[in-house]
Every structure is written in structure tokens, then in C-alpha cells.
C-alpha positions as CSV (number, residue, x, y, z in Angstrom):
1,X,-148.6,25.7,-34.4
2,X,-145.2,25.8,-34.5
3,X,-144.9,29.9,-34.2
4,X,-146.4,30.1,-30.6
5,X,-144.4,26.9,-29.7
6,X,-141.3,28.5,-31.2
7,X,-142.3,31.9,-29.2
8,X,-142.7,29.6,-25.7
9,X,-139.5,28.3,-26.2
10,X,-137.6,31.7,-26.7
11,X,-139.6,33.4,-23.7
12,X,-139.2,30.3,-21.6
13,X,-135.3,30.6,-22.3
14,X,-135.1,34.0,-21.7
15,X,-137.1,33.7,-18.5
16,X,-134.1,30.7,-17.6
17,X,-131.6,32.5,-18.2
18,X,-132.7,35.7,-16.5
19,X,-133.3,33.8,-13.3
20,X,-129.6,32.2,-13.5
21,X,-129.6,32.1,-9.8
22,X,-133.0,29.8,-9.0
23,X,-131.4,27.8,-12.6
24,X,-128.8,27.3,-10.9
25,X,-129.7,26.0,-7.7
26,X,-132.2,23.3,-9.9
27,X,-129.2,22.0,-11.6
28,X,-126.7,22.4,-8.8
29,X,-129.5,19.7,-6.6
30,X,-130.1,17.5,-9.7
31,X,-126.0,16.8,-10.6
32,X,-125.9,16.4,-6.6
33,X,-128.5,13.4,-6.7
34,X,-127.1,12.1,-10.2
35,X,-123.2,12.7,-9.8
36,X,-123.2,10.5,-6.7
37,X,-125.3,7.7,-8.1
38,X,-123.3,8.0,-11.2
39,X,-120.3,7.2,-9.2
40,X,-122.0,4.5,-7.3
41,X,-123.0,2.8,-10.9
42,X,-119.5,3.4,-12.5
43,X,-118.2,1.7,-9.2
44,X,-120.4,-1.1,-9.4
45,X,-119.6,-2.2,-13.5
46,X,-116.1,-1.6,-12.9
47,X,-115.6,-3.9,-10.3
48,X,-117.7,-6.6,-11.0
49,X,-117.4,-6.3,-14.5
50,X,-113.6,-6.7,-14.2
51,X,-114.5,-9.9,-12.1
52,X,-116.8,-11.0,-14.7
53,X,-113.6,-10.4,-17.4
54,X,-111.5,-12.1,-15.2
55,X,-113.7,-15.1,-15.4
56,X,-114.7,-15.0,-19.2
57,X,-110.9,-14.3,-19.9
58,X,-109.8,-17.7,-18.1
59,X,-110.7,-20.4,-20.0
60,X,-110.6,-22.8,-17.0
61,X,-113.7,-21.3,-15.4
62,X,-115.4,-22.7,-18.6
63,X,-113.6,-26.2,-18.1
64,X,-116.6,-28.9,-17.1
65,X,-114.3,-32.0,-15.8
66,X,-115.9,-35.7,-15.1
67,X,-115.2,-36.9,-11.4
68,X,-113.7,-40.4,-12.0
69,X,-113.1,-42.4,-14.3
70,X,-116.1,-43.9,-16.9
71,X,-116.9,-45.5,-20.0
72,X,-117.5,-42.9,-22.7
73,X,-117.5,-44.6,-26.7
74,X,-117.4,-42.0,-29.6
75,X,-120.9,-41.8,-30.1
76,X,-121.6,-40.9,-26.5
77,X,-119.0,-38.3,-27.2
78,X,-120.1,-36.9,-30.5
79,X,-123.9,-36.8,-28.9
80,X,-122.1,-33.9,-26.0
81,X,-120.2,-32.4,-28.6
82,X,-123.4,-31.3,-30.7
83,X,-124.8,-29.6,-27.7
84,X,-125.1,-25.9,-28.6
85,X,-123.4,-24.9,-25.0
86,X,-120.1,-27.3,-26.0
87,X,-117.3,-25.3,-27.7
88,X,-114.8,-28.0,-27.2
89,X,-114.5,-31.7,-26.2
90,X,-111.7,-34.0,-26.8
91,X,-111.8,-37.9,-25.3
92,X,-109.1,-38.5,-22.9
93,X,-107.0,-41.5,-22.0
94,X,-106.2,-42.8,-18.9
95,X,-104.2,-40.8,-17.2
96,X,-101.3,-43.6,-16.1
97,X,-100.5,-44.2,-19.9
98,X,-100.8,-40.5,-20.8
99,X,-97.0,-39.5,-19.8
100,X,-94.0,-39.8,-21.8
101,X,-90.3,-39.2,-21.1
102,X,-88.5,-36.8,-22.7
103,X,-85.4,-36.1,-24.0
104,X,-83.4,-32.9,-26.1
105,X,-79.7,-32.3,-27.6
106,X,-80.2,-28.9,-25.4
107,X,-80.1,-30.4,-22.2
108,X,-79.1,-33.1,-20.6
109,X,-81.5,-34.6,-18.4
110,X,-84.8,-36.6,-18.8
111,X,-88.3,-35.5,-18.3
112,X,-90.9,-36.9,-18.0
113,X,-94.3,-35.1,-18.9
114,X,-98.0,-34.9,-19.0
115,X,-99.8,-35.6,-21.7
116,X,-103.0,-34.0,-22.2
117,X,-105.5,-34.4,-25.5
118,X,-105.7,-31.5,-27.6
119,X,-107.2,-30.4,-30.9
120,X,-108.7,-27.7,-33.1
121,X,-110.2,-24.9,-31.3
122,X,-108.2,-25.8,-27.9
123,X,-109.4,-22.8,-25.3
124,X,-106.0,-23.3,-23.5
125,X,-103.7,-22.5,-26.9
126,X,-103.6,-19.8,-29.2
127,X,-106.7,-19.5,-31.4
128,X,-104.2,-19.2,-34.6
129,X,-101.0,-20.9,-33.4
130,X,-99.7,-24.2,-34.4
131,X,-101.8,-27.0,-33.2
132,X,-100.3,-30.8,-32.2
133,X,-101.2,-32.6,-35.1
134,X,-101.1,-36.4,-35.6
135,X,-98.1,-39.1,-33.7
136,X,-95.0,-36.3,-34.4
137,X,-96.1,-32.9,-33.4
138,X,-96.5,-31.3,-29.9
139,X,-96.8,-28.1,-28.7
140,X,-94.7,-27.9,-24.9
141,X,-95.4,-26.3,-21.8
142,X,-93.6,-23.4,-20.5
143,X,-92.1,-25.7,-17.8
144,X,-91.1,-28.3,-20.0
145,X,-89.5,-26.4,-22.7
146,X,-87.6,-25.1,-20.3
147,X,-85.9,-28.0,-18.2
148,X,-85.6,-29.4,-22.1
149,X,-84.4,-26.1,-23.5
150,X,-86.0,-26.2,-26.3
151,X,-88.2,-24.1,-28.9
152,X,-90.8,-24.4,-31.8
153,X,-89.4,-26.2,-34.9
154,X,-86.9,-28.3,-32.1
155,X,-87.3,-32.5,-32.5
156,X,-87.4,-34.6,-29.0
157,X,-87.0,-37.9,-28.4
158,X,-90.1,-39.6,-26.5
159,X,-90.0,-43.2,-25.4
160,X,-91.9,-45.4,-23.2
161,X,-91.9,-49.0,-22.3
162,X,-94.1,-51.8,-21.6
163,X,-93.6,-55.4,-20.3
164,X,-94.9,-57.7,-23.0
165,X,-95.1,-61.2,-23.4
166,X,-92.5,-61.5,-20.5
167,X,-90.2,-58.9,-22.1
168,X,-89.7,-55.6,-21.2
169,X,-89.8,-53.4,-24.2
170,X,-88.7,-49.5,-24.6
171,X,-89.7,-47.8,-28.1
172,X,-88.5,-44.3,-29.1
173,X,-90.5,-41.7,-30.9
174,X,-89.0,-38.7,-32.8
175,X,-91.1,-35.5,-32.0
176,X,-91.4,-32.1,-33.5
177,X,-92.0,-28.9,-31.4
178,X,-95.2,-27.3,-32.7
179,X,-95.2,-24.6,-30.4
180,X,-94.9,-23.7,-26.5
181,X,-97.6,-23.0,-24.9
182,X,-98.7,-19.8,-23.1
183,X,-97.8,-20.2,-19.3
184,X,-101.3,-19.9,-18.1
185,X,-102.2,-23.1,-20.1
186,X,-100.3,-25.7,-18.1
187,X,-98.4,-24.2,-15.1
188,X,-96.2,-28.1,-14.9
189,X,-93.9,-30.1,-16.9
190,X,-97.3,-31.2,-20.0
191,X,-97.5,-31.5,-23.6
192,X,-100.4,-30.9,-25.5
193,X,-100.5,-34.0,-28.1
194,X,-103.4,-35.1,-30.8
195,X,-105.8,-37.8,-29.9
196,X,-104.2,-40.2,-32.4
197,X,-101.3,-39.9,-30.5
198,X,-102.7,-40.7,-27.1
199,X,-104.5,-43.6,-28.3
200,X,-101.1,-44.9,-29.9
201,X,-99.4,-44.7,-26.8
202,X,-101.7,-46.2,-24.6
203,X,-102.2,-49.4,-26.7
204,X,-99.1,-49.9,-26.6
205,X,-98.6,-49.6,-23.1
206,X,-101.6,-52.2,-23.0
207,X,-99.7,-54.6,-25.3
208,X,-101.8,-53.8,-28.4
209,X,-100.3,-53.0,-31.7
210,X,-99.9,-50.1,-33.2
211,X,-99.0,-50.1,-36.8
212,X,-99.0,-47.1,-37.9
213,X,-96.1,-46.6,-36.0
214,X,-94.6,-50.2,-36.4
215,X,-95.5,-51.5,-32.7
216,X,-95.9,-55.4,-32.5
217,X,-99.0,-56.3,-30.1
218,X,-102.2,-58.4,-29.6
219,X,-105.2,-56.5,-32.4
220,X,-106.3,-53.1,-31.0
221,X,-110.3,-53.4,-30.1
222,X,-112.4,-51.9,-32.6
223,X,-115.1,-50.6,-30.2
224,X,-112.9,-48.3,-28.1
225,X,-113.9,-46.3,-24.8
226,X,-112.2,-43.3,-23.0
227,X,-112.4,-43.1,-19.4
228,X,-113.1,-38.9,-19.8
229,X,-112.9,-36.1,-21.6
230,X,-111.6,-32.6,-22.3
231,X,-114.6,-30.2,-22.3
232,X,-115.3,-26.5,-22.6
233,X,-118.5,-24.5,-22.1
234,X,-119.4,-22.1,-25.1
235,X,-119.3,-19.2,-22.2
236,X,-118.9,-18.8,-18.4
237,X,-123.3,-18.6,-18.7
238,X,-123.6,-21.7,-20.0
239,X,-121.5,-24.0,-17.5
240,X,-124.1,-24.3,-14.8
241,X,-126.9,-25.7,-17.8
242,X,-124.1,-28.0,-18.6
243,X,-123.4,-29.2,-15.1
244,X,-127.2,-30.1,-14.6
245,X,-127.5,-31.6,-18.4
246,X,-124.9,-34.4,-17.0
247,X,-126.3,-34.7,-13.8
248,X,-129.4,-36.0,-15.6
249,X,-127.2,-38.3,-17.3
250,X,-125.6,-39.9,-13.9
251,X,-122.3,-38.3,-14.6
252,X,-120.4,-36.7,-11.7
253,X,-118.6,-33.4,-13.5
254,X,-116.7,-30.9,-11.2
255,X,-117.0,-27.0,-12.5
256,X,-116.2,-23.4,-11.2
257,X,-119.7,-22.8,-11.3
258,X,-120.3,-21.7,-7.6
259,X,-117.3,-19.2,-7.7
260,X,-119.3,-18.1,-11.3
261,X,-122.6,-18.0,-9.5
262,X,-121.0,-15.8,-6.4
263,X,-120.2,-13.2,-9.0
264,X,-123.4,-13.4,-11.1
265,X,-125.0,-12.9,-7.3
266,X,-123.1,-9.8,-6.6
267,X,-123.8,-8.6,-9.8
268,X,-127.4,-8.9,-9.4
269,X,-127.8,-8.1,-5.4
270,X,-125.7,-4.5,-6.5
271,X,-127.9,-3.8,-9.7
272,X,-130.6,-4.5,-7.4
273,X,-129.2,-2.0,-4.7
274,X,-127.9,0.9,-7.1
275,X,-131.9,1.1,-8.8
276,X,-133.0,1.4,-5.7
277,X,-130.9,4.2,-4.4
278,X,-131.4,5.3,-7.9
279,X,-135.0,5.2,-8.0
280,X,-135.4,6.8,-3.8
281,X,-132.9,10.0,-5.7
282,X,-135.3,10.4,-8.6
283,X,-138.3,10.4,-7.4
284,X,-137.1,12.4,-4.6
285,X,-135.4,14.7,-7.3
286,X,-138.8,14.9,-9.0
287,X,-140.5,15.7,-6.6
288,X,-138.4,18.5,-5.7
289,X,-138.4,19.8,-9.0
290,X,-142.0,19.5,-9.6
291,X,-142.9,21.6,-6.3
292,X,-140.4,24.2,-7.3
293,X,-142.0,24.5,-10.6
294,X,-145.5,24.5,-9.0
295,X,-144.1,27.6,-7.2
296,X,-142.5,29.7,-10.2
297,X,-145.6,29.4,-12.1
298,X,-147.8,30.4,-9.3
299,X,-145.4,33.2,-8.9
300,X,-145.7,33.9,-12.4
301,X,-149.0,33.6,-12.9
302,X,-149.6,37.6,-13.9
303,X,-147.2,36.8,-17.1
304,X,-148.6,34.0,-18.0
305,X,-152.2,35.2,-18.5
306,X,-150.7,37.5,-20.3
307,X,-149.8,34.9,-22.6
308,X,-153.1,34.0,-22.7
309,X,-154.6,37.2,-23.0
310,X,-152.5,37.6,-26.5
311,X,-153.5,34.3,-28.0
312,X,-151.4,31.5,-26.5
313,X,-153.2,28.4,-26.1
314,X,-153.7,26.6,-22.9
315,X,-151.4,23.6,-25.0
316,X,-148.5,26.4,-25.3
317,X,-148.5,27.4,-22.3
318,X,-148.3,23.8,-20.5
319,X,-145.3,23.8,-22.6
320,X,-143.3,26.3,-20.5
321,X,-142.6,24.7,-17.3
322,X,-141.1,21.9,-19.5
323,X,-138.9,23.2,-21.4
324,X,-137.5,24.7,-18.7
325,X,-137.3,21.3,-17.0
326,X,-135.5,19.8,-19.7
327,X,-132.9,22.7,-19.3
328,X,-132.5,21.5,-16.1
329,X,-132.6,18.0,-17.1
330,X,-129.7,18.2,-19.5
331,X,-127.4,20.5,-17.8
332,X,-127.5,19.0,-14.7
333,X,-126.9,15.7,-16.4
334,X,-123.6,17.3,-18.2
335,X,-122.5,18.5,-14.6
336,X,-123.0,15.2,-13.1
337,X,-120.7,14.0,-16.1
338,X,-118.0,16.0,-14.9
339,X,-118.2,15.1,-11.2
340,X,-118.3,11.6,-12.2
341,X,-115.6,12.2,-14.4
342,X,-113.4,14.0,-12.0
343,X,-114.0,11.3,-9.1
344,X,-114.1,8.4,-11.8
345,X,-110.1,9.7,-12.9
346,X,-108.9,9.8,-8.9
347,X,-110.5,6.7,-7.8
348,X,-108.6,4.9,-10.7
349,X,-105.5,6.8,-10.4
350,X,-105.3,5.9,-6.7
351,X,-106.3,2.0,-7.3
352,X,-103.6,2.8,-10.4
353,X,-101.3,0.6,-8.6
354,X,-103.7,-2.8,-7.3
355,X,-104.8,-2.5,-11.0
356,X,-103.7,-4.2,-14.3
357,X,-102.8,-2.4,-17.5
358,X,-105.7,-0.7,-18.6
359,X,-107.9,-1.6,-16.1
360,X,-110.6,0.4,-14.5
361,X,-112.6,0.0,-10.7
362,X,-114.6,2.8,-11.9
363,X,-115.5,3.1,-15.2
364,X,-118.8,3.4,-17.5
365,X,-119.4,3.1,-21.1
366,X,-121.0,5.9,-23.5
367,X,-124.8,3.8,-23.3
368,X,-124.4,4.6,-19.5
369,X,-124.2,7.9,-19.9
370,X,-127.4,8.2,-22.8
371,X,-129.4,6.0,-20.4
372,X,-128.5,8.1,-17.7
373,X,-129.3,11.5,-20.1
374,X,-132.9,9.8,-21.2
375,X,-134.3,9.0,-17.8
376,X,-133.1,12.5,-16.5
377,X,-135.2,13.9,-19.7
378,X,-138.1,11.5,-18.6
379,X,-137.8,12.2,-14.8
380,X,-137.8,16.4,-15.4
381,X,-141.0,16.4,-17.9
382,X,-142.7,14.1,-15.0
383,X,-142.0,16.2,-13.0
384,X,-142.7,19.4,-14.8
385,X,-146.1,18.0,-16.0
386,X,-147.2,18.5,-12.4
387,X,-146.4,22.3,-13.2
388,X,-147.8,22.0,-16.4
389,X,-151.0,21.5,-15.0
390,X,-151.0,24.4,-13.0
391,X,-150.3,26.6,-15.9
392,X,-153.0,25.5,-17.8
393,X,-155.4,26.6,-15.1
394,X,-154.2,30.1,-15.5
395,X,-156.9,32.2,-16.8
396,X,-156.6,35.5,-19.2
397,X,-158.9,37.3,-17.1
398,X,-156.5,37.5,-14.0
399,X,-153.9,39.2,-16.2
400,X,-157.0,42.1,-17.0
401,X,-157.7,42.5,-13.3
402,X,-153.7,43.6,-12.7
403,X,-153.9,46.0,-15.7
């Protein structure tokens, strides 16, 4: 079997190459249909697949915020922190006792800053930088380091006061510069400080004590409650499932999930768009293809009962038309490659300059171009089975009657 196949692939080569000119024009019209759509697709992923970065990149757009202010104990807490869509959740204080003043040997004037819970795994800091770890260590905003003039490893002076038991009452608090955060992480005067430490500060602001730091007060209440929390969606896909998950548990939460949903939306509108542009050019490619194969075998229908007439079989002869359309198929996918390739490099080169570092409007990735390859391939021998069944009507006998 594999002789006379072997044999239909070297005459059906030869035959290709012979006719370079009608070979030609077959892969000239099929890198026409596929360079263009090519394009089209490596327009399509680039743009919205830099949006999609843009939004995966940004931890905010993952950021699921409560509207108000509630009552949310520990257990409440732990219960949304073992849901599989929850990367990170820290309680928060109120947000009147979570600001502290500020004070360096670098500069000399006050500031008075943000506090906002942080912890292991914080989206908004370094994955491996220093972390603010229990009532000494913070790590600074951009904004505040800067009015402070200060740097990791630095010590500041915090203090905060309180009226209690008719006295006012200022305390100071000796703290240790972790690390400064990256700009994007807090664009005002903030700190990023440990739990412990915002629980500290706002019993004493309550007039509770606090003696792990040595602040007199009434006894702190065992059974606390934060009026919200710090939390992150695992991914930008799983924000919207989180959204509805607290709306079933009557709390308000504000998310980026419709400017999420107006990309996932273009995303599928275009894919929806290109396949069917995609689809209209390959059937109409195929179509094409399969009549002008229809038309060289009935134009070579003396050679091929030929073939017959010296012992092919009707199966080896069906193969002829194909492997010819696979000829097609592949090289007309490699010059679509290049088109796209050529176009792909201006488009970018002339967006060079609306673009970031190393970013693409029209770009596609090496799986593009096999899927693109294999449904070519499948396309062509669809095509060329139409032609295939035309050979295999060709009988021996009208090979004799030319002899």
C-alpha cells in the first residue's frame, strides 16, 4: 500500500510543481483570505488582550470594598476568607481612628497619614518585600516618605491623643520603616500598618487600654467587631461571583466589575465577529478550491485513467487532489504568515509611540499560528474531497479509448 501511495505523492508533486502558475494563483487567493483575517485576529488579541492585562495587572480591579460601615466579628471574617475566590482579606478599623501624625529627624514638619490594614500576601505591596509587622513596623507611601524624607530601616515618631477621663492625653510611638511602597499602591500621604496595630490605636482613641503598649484605659471588649474589610478577588473572573455571593448576604460591596464586564463583552462580541468573517472566508475559500480542483481533474481525466489502467486503485487515486490541496494549504498558510508578519511589525511600529515598553496592538502567539495551520489543513482536504470524488469516478477504459 504504501508504494502506489508513495508513487501518487511524487506524480502529484511533480504535476504541482509543473503547473507553478495555476499553484500559484491557489495560494496567492488562499494567503489573500487568511493574511487579512490573520491580521484582523492578531488585531483583536492585542488590543483587548492588553486591556485584559491592564486589568489583571492592577490589583484594584480585583478590590471588592463594603459600602458603609457594618458589624463584621472574626468569625464572619474567617467564614469570607475560606472562600476559594478570596486571595486576601484583612478587617479594617474605623476609618476616624485609623490616622496618625507623623514625625522624622529629616524633615521638619508633621504629617499626618492614613492608615490602612495590611498583611501577608497584600496585592498592593511587593509579593517578597518587607511586610508591616506587629505595633513598630510600617511600610510608607511614596507621598509620605517624601514630605517625611525618609527611607526603609528610618524610625518615626507617631502620636495620637485622646480625651480621657476629662484629660486630654497625647502618647508617642517609635516606628521603624519597613519599606516604601510602590507609587501605584497608595497615590496619598498612607502607611500600610499590621492589624495589631490598628486595633491598638483605636482602643486607645476609644479610652480602652492597651497594655501591650503601656496605655491606661477602661478593659478592651473581648468580642470585637470591624466596621469593614480589605478584600481581594483570587482574579479579575472571579469578582463579579463575589459581588453576588455578598449580595446574598445583605452586604452592599462596590467593585470594578462593570468596567471588567465591558471588556469581557468586547472580548466576546469581537471573537464572535472575527469567526464569523473567519468562517464566510473559509467556506468561501473552500469552495473555490474545491471547484478548481473539480476542474483540473476533469481536465486531467486522460492521465488519470491512466493510473488506473496501470494498477492504481480507485483509493490512490482519490488521494491526488489532496495532496495537492494540502500543498496549497500549507504554503499559502506560510505566506499569510509573512503578510501578517510584515503588517503585524508596521502597525506596532506606528502605534510604537501610544504604546508601553514591550507592548503590542497587534500581536499573536505561536498556538495562533498552529490553529490557524490545522484548520487550513482541514479546510483544503474538505475541500479537495469534493475533487476526490470525481477522481474516483474516472474509469480505466476512457484512458484505452484515447490510445
Amino acid at each position: 500500500m504504501a508504494g502506489p501511495w508513495s508513487k501518487v505523492f511524487g506524480l502529484a508533486s511533480r504535476d504541482y510543481v509543473h503547473e507553478w502558475q495555476m499553484s500559484g494563483c491557489f495560494v496567492l487567493a488562499l494567503a489573500a483570505v487568511l493574511g487579512p483575517m490573520m491580521v484582523l485576529f492578531g488585531l483583536k488579541f492585542g488590543i483587548v488582550g492588553a486591556m485584559v492585562d491592564q486589568l489583571i495587572e492592577d490589583p484594584r480591579n480585583c478590590e471588592v470594598r463594603p459600602v458603609g460601615s457594618g458589624r463584621y466579628d472574626r468569625a464572619w471574617l474567617e467564614r469570607v476568607r475560606a472562600r476559594p475566590e478570596v486571595a486576601f482579606l484583612v478587617p479594617r478599623t474605623r476609618s476616624i481612628a485609623a490616622t496618625i501624625k507623623l514625625s522624622s529627624q529629616h524633615a521638619s514638619r508633621i504629617v499626618s497619614v492614613e492608615l490602612i490594614a495590611s498583611d501577608r500576601g497584600d496585592p498592593l505591596l511587593p509579593p517578597n518585600g518587607p511586610l508591616p509587622e506587629g505595633t513598630t513596623r510600617v511600610v510608607l507611601s511614596q507621598s509620605a516618605a517624601e514630605k517625611l524624607n525618609v527611607a526603609a530601616g528610618d524610625t518615626l515618631d507617631g502620636s495620637l491623643a485622646r480625651r480621657f477621663r476629662g484629660h486630654q492625653e497625647r502618647v508617642h510611638l517609635p516606628l521603624s520603616v519597613a519599606a516604601i511602597a510602590p507609587a501605584r499602591a497608595f497615590s496619598r500621604d498612607g502607611a500600610f500598618v499590621s492589624v495589631m496595630l490598628l486595633e491598638a490605636l483605636e482602643d486607645f482613641r476609644d479610652g480602652r487600654a492597651v497594655p501591650l503598649l503601656g496605655w491606661e484605659g477602661e478593659p478592651a471588649d473581648a468580642n470585637r467587631t470591624y466596621p469593614g474589610f480589605r478584600l481581594y478577588a483570587r482574579s479579575i473572573y472571579d469578582v463579579a461571583g463575589l459581588r453576588d455571593a455578598f449580595a446574598r448576604l445583605n452586604v452592599d460591596v462596590h467593585t470594578r466589575s462593570a468596567e471588567i464586564e465591558l471588556v469581557q463583552r468586547m472580548d466576546r462580541n469581537l471573537t464572535a465577529i472575527y469567526w464569523a468573517i473567519a468562517v464566510i472566508g473559509l467556506v468561501g475559500f473552500s469552495l473555490s478550491l474545491g471547484a478548481s480542483l473539480w476542474a483540473n481533474i476533469d481536465r486531467k481525466r486522460k492521465e488519470l485513467s491512466v493510473l488506473r489502467l496501470v494498477g492504481f486503485r480507485t483509493a490512490d487515486i482519490v488521494w491526488f487532489p489532496m495532496v495537492q490541496a494540502l500543498f496549497t494549504a500549507v504554503l499559502g498558510w506560510a505566506l499569510a504568515a509573512a503578510i501578517y508578519q510584515a503588517t503585524a511589525w508596521v502597525i506596532n511600529d506606528m502605534m510604537a509611540a501610544q504604546l508601553e515598553t514591550g507592548q503590542q496592538v497587534c500581536r499573536l502567539l505561536p498556538w495562533h499560528y498552529a490553529i490557524a495551520l490545522v484548520l487550513t489543513c482541514v479546510a483544503a482536504v474538505l475541500a479537495a474531497g469534493l475533487a476526490g470524488l470525481r477522481s474516483a469516478r474516472v474509469e480505466p477504459s476512457e484512458g484505452l479509448r484515447d490510445l
